[in-house]
C-alpha positions in Angstrom: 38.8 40.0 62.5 42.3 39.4 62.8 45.4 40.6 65.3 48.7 41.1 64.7 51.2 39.0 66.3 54.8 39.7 67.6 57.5 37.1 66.6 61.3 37.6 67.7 60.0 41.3 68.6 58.7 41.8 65.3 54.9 42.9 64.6 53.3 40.7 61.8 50.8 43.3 60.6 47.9 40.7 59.5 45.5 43.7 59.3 47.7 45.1 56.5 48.4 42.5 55.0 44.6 41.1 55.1 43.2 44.0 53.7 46.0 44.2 50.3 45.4 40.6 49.7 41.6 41.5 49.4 42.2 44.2 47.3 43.8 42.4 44.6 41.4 40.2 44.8 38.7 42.9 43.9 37.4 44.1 47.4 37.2 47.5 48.5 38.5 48.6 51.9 35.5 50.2 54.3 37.4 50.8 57.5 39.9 48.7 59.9 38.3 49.2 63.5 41.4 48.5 65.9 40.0 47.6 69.7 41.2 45.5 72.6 40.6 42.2 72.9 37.4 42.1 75.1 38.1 38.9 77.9 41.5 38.0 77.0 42.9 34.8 78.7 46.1 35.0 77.4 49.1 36.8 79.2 49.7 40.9 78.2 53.5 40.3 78.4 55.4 37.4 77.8 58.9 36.3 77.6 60.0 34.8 74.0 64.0 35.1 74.5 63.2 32.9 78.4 65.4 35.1 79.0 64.1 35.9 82.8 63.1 39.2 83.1 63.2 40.3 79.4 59.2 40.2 78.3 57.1 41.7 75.3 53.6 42.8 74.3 51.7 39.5 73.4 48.5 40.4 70.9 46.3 42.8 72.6 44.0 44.2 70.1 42.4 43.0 67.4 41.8 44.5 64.3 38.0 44.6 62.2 38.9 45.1 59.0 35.7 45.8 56.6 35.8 45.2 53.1 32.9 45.2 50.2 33.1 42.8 47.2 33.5 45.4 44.4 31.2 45.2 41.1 
């Protein structure tokens, strides 16, 4: 389970990059289940510039990526 996180307005796509590094390692990709994060204590928004009044998306869903260890 991993999410992908927003840095100076840029999306880090961990899911993406999870799944390729497992790949080259010999794992086969299932299925990535994207959902929202169930309970979350952290703000939806928040402002990285402090910059008032100028907010972005904070890491709202989390992605399940399956893999199987190939043969």
């Amino acid at each position: 389970m991993v999410g992908n996180r927003r840095v100076k307005g840029i999306e880090i796509p961990n899911d993406e990059i999870t799944r390729e590094f497992f790949e080259r390692e010999g794992f086969e990709h299932i299925k990535t289940i994207i959902r929202e994060i169930p309970n979350k204590r952290m703000p939806k928004r928040n402002s990285p510039s402090n910059i008032a009044g100028v907010t972005d998306t904070t890491m709202n869903h989390e992605y399940i990526v399956i893999l199987r260890k190939g043969k």
